[in-house]
TORLUM-348658 format. One record per residue (C-alpha): residue in three letters; residue number from 1; chain; x, y, z. Coordinates in Angstrom, 2 decimals. Layout:
BEGIN
<atom type="ala" seq="NUM" mol="A" xx="X" yy="Y" zz="Z"/>
...
This chain:
BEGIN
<atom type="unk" seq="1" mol="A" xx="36.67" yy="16.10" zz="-40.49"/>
<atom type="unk" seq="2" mol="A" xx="34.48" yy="15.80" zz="-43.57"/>
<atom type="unk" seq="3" mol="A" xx="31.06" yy="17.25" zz="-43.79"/>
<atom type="unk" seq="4" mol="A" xx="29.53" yy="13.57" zz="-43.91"/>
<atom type="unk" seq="5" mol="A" xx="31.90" yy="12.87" zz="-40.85"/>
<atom type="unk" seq="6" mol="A" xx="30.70" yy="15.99" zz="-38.81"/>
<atom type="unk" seq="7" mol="A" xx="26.96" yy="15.87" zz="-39.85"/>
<atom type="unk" seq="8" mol="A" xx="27.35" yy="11.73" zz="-38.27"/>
<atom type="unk" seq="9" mol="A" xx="28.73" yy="13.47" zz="-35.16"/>
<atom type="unk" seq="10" mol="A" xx="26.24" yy="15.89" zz="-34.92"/>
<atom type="unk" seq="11" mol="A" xx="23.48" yy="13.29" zz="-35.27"/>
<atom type="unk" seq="12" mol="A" xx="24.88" yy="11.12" zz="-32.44"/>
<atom type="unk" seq="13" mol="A" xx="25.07" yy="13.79" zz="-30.14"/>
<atom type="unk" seq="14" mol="A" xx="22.86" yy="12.99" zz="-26.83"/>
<atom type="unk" seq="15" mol="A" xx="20.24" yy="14.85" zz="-27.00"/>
<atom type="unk" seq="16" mol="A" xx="20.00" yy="15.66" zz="-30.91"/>
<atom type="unk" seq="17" mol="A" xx="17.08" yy="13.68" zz="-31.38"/>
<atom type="unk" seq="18" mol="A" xx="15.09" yy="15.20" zz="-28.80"/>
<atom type="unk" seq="19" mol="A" xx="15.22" yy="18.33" zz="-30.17"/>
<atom type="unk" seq="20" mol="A" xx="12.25" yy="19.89" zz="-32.60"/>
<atom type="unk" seq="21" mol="A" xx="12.71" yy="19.05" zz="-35.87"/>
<atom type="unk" seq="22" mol="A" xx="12.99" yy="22.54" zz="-36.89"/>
<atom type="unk" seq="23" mol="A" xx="15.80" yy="22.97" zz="-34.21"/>
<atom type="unk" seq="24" mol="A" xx="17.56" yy="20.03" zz="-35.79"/>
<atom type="unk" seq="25" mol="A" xx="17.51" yy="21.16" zz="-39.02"/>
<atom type="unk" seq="26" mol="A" xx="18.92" yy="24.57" zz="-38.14"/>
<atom type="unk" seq="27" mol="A" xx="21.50" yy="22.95" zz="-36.45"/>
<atom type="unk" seq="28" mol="A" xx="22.59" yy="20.66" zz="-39.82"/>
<atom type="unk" seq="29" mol="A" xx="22.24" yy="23.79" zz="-41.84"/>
<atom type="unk" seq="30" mol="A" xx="24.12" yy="25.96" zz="-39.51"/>
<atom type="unk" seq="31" mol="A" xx="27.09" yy="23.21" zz="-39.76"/>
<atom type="unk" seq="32" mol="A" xx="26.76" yy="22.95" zz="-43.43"/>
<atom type="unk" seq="33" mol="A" xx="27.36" yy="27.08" zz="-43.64"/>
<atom type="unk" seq="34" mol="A" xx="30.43" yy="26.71" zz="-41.36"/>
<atom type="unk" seq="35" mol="A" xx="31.81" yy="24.03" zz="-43.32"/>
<atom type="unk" seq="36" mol="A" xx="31.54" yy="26.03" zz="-46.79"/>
<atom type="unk" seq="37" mol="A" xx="33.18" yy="29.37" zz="-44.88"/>
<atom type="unk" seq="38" mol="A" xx="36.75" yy="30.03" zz="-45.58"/>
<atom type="unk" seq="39" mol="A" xx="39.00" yy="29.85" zz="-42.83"/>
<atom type="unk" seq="40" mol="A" xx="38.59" yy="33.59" zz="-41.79"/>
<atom type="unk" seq="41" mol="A" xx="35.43" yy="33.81" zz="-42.23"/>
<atom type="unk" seq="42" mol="A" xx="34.94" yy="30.80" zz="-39.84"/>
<atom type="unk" seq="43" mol="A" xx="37.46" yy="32.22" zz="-37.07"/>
<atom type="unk" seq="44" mol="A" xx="34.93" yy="35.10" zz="-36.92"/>
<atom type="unk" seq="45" mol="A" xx="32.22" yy="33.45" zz="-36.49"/>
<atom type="unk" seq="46" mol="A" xx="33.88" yy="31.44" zz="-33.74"/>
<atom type="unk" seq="47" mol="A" xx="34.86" yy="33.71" zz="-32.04"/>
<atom type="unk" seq="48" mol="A" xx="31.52" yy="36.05" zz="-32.36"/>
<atom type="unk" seq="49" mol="A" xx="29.73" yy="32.72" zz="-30.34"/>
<atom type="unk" seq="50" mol="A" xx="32.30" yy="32.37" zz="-28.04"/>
<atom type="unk" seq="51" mol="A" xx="32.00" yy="35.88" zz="-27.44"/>
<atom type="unk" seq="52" mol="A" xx="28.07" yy="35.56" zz="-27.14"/>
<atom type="unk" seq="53" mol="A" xx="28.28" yy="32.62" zz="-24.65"/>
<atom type="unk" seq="54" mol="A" xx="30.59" yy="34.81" zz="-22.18"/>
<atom type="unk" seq="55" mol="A" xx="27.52" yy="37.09" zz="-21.95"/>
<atom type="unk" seq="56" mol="A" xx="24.84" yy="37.25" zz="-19.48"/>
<atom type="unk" seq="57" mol="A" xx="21.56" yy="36.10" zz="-20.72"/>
<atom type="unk" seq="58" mol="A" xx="20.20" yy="40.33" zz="-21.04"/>
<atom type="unk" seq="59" mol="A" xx="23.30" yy="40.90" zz="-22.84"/>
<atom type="unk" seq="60" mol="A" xx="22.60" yy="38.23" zz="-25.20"/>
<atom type="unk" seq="61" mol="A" xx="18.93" yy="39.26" zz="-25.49"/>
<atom type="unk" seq="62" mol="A" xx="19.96" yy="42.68" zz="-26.00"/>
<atom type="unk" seq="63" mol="A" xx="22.19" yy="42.52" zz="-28.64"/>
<atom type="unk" seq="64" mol="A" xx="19.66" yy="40.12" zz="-30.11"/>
<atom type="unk" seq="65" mol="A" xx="17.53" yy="43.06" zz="-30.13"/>
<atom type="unk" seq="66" mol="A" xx="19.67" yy="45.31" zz="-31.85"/>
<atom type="unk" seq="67" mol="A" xx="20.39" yy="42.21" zz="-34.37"/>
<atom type="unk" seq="68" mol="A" xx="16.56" yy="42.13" zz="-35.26"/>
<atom type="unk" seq="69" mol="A" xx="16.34" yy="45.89" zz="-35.73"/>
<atom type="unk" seq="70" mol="A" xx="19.11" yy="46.25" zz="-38.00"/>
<atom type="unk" seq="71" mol="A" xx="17.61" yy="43.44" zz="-39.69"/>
<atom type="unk" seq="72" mol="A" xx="14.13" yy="45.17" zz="-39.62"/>
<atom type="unk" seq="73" mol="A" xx="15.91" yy="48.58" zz="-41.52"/>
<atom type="unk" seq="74" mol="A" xx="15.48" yy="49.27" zz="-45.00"/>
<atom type="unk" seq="75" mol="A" xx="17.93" yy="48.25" zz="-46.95"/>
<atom type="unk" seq="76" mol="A" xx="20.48" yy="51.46" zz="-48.17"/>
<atom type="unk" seq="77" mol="A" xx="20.01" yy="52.17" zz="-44.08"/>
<atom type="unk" seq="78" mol="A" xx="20.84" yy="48.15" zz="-43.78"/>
<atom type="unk" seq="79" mol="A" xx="23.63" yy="48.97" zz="-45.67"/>
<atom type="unk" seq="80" mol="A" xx="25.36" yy="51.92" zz="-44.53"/>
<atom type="unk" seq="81" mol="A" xx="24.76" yy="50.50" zz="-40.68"/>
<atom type="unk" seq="82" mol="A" xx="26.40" yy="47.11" zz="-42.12"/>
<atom type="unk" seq="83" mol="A" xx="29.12" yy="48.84" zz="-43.63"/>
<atom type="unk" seq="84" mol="A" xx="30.32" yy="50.97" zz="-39.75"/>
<atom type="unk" seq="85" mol="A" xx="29.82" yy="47.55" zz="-38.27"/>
<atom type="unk" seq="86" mol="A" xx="32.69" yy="45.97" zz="-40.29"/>
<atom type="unk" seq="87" mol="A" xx="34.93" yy="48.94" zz="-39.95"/>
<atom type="unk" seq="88" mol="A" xx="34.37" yy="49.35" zz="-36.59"/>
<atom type="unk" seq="89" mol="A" xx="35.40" yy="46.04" zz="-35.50"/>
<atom type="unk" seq="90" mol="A" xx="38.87" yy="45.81" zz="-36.73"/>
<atom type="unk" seq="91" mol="A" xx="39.33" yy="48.74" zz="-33.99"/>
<atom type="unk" seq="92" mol="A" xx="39.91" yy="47.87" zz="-30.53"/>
<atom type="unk" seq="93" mol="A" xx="37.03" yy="48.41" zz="-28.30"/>
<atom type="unk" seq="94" mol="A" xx="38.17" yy="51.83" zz="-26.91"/>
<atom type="unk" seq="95" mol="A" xx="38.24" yy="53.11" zz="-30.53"/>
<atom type="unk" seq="96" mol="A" xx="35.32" yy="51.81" zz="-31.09"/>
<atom type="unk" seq="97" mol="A" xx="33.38" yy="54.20" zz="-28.67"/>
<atom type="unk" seq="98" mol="A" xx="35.39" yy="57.66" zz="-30.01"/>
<atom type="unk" seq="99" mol="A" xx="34.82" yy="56.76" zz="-33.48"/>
<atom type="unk" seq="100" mol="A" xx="31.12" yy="56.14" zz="-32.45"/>
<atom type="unk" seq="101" mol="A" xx="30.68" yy="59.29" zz="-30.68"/>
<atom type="unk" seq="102" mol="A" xx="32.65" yy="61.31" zz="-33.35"/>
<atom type="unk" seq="103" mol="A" xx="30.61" yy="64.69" zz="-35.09"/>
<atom type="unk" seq="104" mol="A" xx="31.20" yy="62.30" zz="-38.23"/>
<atom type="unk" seq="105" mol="A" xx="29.45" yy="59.33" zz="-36.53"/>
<atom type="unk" seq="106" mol="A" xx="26.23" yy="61.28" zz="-35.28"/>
<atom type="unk" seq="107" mol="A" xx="25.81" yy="63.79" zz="-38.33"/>
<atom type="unk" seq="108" mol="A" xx="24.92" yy="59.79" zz="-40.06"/>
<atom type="unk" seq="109" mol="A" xx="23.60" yy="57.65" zz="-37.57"/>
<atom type="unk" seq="110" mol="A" xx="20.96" yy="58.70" zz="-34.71"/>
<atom type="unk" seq="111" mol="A" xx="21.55" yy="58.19" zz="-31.30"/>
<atom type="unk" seq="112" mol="A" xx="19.52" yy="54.93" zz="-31.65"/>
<atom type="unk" seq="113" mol="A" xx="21.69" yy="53.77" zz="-34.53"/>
<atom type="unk" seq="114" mol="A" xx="24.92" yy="54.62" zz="-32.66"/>
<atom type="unk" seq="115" mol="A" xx="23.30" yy="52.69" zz="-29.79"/>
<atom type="unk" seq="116" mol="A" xx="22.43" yy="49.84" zz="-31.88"/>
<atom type="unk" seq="117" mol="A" xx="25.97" yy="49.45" zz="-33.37"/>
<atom type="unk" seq="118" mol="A" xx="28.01" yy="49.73" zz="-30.02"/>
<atom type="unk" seq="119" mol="A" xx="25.19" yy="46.66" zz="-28.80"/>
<atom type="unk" seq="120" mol="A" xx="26.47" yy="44.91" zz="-31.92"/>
<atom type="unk" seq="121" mol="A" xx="29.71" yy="45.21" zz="-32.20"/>
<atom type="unk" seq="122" mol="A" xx="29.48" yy="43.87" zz="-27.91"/>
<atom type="unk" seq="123" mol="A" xx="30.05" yy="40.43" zz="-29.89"/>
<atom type="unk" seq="124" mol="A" xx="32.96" yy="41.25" zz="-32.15"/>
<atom type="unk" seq="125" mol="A" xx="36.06" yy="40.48" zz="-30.33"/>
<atom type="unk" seq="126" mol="A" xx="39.14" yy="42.57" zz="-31.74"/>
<atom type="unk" seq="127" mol="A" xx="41.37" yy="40.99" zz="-33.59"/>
<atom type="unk" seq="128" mol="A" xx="44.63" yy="42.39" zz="-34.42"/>
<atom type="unk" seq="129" mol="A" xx="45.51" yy="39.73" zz="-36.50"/>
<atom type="unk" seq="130" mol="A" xx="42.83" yy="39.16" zz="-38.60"/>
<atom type="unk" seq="131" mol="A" xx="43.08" yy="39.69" zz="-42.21"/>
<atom type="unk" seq="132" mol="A" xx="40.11" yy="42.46" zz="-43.44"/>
């Protein structure tokens, strides 16, 4: 569908009106971001919410909180943490953890760090097939 066509849809949805105006407006500009993604770039973040919505809600809320500290890092630290996420999640989950508990992995990152990317990466389904 077009962007006009799914911004109509979203609009009719029951409910959609009821919702704070702030809330609605999140939602339109959540659906125009997904519309301007490429194609990968959209699978991921499918898949990251689907992955999200199979959680409990403390699951959710903690890897909300280890979302809103990485967030809250200065920015080289941003980086760097930002930069193990991506390569750790074209690894399958058991790699994951040995690469996160490798000598290389703590001499960078603190425990808290380590702890904070594992809660992460909790949302980041692997994908063998997905292009890097």
């Amino acid at each position: 569908m077009s962007l006009p066509e799914q911004q109509r849809s979203l609009e009719s949805e029951p409910g959609f009106h009821d919702l704070p105006p702030q809330v609605q407006q999140r939602y339109r500009d959540q659906l125009v971001r997904l519309y301007n993604m490429n194609p990968q770039q959209r699978s991921q973040m499918l898949d990251r919410n689907e992955q999200l919505e199979r959680m409990s809600p403390p699951q959710r809320q903690q890897w909300r909180g280890a979302v809103e500290q990485w967030n809250a890092m200065p920015l080289p630290q941003r980086r760097l943490v930002g930069r193990a996420i991506l390569d750790l999640r074209e690894m399958p989950p058991e790699q994951r953890q040995q690469v996160l508990d490798s000598p290389a992995m703590r001499s960078q990152f603190s425990d808290g760090e380590r702890s904070m990317i594992g809660t992460i990466l909790t949302a980041e389904p692997y994908n063998p097939n997905r292009n890097p």
